[in-house]
FIPATI-751499 format. One record per atom (N, C-alpha, C): residue in three letters; residue number from 1; z, y, x; chain; atom name. Coordinates in steps of 0.05 Angstrom, whole numbers, m for minus. Each point is the difference from the previous one (the first is absolute). Layout:
BEGIN
 type seq     pz     py     px mol atom
  ALA NUM      Z      Y      X   A   CA
...
END
This chain:
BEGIN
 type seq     pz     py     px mol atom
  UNK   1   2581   2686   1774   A    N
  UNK   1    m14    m14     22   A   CA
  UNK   1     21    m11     20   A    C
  UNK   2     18     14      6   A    N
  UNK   2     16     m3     21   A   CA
  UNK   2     21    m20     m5   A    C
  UNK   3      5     m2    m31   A    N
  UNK   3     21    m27    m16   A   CA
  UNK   3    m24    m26      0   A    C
  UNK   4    m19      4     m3   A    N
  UNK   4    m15    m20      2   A   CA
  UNK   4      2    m21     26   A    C
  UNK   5    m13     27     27   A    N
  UNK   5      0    m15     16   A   CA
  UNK   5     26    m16      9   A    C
  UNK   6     27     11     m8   A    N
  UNK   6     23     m6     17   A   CA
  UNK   6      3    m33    m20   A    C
  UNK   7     m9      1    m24   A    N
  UNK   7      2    m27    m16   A   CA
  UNK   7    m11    m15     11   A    C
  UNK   8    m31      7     11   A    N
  UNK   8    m19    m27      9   A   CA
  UNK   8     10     m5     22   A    C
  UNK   9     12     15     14   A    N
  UNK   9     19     m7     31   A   CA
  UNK   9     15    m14     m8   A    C
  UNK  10     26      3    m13   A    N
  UNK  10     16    m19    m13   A   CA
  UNK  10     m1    m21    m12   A    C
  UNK  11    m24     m4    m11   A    N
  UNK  11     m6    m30    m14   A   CA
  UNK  11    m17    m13     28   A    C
  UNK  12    m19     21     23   A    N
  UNK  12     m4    m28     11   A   CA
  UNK  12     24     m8     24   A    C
  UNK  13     16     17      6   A    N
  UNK  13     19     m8     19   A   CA
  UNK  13     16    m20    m20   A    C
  UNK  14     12     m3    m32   A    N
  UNK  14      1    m22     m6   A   CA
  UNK  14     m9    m28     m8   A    C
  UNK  15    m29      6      5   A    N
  UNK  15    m20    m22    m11   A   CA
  UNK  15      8    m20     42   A    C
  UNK  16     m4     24     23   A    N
  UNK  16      9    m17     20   A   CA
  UNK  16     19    m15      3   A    C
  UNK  17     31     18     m1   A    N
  UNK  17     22     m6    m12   A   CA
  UNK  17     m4    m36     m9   A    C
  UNK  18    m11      8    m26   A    N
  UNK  18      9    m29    m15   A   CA
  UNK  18    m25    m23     16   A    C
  UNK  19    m23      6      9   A    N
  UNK  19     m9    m16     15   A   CA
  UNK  19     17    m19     22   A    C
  UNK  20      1     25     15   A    N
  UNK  20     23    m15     23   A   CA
  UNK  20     23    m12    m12   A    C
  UNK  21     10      9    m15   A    N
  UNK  21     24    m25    m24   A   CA
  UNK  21    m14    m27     m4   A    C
  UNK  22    m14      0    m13   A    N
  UNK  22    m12    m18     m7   A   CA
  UNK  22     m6    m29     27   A    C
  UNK  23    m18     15     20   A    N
  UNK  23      0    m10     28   A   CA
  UNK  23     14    m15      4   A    C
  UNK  24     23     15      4   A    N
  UNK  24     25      1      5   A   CA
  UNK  24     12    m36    m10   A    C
  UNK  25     m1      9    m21   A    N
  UNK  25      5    m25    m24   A   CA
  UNK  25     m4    m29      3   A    C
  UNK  26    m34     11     m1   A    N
  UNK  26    m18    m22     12   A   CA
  UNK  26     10    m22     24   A    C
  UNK  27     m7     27     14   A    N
  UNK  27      3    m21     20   A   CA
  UNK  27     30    m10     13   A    C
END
């Protein structure tokens, strides 16, 4: 449970991550 949660933390702090990249990019 505890590897789980620290993954779904990690994928969404990268899913932000590459958001703001992207943004970033954009604009």
């Amino acid at each position: 449970m505890k590897s789980k949660t620290v993954t779904e933390e990690t994928q969404a702090k990268r899913s932000i991550f590459i958001l703001m990249f992207v943004a970033a990019v954009i604009d």
